[in-house]
PALUM-307946 format. One record per residue: residue in one letter; chain; residue number from 1; x, y, z of N, C-alpha, C in turn. Coordinates in steps of 0.001 Angstrom, whole numbers. Layout:
<rs>
+-----+-------+-----+---------+---------+---------+---------+---------+---------+---------+---------+---------+
! res ! chain !   n !     n_x !     n_y !     n_z !    ca_x !    ca_y !    ca_z !     c_x !     c_y !     c_z !
+-----+-------+-----+---------+---------+---------+---------+---------+---------+---------+---------+---------+
!   A !     A ! NUM !       X !       Y !       Z !       X !       Y !       Z !       X !       Y !       Z !
...
+-----+-------+-----+---------+---------+---------+---------+---------+---------+---------+---------+---------+
</rs>
This chain:
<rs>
+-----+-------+-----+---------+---------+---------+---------+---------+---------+---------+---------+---------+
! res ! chain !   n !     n_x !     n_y !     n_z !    ca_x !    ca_y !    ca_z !     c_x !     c_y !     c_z !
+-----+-------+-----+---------+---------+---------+---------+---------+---------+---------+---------+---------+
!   X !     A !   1 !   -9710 !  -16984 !    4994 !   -8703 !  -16655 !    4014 !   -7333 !  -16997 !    4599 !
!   X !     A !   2 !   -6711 !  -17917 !    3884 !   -5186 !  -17842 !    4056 !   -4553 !  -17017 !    4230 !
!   X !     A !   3 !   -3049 !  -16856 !    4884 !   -2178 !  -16107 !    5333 !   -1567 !  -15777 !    3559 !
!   X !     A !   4 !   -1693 !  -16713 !    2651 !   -1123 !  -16273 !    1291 !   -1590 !  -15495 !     928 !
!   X !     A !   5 !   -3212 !  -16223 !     398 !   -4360 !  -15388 !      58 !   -4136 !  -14005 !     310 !
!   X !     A !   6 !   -4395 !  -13310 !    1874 !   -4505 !  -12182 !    2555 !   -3258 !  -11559 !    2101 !
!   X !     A !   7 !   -2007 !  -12041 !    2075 !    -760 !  -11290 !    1380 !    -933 !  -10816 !     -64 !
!   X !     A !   8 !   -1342 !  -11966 !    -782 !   -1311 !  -11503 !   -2032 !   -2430 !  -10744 !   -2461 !
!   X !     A !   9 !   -3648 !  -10581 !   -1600 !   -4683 !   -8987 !   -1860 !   -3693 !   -7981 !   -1134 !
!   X !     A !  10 !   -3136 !   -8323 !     -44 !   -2499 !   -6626 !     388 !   -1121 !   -6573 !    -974 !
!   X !     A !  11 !    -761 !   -7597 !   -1297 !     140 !   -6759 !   -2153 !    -703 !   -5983 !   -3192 !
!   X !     A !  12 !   -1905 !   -6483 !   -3778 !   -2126 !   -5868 !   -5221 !   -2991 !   -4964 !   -4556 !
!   X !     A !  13 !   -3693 !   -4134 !   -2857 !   -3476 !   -3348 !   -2962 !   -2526 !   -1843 !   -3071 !
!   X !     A !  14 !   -1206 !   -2811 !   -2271 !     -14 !   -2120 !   -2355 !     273 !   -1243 !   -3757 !
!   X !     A !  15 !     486 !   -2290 !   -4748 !     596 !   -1685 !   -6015 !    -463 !    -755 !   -6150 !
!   X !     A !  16 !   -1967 !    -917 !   -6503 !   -2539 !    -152 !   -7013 !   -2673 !    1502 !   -6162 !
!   X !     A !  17 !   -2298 !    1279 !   -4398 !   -1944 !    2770 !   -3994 !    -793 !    3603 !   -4575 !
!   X !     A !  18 !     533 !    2799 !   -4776 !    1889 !    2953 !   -5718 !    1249 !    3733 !   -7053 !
!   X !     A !  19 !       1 !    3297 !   -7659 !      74 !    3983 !   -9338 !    -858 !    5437 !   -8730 !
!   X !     A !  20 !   -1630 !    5208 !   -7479 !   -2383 !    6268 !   -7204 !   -1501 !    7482 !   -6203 !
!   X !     A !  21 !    -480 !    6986 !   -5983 !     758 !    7931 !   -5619 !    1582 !    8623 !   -6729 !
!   X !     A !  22 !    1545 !    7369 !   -7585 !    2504 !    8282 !   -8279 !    2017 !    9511 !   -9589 !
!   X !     A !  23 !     339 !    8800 !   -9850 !    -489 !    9685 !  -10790 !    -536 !   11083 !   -9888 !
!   X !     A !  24 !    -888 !   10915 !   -8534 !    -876 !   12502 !   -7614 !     506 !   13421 !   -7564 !
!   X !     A !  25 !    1853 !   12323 !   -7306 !    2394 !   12995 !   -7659 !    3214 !   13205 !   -9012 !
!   X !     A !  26 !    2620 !   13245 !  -10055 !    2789 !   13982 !  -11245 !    1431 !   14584 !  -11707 !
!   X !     A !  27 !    1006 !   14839 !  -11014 !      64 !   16472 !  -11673 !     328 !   17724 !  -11049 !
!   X !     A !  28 !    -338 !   18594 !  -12230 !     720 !   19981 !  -12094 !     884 !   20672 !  -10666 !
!   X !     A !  29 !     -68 !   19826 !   -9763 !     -76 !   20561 !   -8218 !    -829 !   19686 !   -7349 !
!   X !     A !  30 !      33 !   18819 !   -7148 !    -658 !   17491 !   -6004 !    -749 !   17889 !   -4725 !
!   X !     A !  31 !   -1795 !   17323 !   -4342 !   -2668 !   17666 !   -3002 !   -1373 !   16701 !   -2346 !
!   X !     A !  32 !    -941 !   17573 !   -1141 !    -170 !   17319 !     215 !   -1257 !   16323 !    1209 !
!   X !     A !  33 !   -2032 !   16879 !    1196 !   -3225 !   16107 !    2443 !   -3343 !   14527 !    1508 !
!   X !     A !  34 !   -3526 !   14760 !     -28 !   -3600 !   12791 !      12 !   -2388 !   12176 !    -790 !
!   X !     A !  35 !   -1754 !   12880 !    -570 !    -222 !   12033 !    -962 !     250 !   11544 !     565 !
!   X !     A !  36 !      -7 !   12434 !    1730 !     539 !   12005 !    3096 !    -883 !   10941 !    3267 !
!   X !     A !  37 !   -2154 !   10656 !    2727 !   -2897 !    9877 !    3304 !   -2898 !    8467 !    2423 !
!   X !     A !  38 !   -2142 !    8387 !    1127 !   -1695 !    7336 !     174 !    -490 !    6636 !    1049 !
!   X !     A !  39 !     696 !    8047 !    1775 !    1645 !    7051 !    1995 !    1467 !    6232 !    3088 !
!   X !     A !  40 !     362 !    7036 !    3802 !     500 !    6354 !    5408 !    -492 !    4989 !    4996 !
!   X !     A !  41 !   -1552 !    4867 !    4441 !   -1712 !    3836 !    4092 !    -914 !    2878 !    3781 !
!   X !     A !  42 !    -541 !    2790 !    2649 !     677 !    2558 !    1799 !    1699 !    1510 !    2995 !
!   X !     A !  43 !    2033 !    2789 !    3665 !    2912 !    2127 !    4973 !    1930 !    1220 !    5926 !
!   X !     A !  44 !     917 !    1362 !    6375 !    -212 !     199 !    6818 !     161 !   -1139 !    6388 !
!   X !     A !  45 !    -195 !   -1381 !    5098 !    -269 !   -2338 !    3991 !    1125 !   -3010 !    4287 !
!   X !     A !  46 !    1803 !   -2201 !    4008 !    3318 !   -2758 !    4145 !    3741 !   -3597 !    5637 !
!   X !     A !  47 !    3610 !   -3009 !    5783 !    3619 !   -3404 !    7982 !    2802 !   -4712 !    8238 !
!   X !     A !  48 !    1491 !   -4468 !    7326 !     573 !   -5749 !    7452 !     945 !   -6994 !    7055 !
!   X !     A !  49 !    1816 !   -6280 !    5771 !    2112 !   -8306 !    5008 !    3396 !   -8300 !    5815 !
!   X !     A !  50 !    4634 !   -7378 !    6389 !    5529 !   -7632 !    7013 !    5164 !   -8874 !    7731 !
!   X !     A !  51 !    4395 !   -8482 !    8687 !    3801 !   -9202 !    9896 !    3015 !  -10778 !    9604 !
!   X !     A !  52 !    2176 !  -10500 !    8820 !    1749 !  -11773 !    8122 !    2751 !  -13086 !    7435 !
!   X !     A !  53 !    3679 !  -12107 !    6473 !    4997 !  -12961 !    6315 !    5180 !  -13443 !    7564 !
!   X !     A !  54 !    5800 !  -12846 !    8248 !    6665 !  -13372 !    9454 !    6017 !  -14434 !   10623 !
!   X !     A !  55 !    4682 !  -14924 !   10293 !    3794 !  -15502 !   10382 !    4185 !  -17039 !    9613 !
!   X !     A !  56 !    4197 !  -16610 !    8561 !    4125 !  -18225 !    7540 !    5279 !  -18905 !    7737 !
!   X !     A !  57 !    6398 !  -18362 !    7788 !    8078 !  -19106 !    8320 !    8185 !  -19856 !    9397 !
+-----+-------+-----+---------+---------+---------+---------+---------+---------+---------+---------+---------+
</rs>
């Protein structure tokens, strides 16, 4: 898999943790344990294509 390829699955998982963050936090009493385990992912993902970008330049 390409360095694109591999970016553009971590972005669209990026997004789809983003709608599963933000559905947790808007219900009437969101779990702390997986909103901190959405973001730290979340932040994974992010760090990953950072790095990958900085790769393709």
């Amino acid at each position: 898999m390409s360095n694109e390829a591999r970016i553009d699955s971590l972005m669209q998982r990026h997004a789809g943790l983003e709608a599963q963050l933000h559905a947790e936090e808007t219900r009437p009493a969101p779990d702390a344990s997986a909103l901190h385990k959405l973001k730290c992912e979340k932040l994974k993902i992010k760090d990953e294509i950072a790095r990958l970008s900085g790769s393709i330049h």
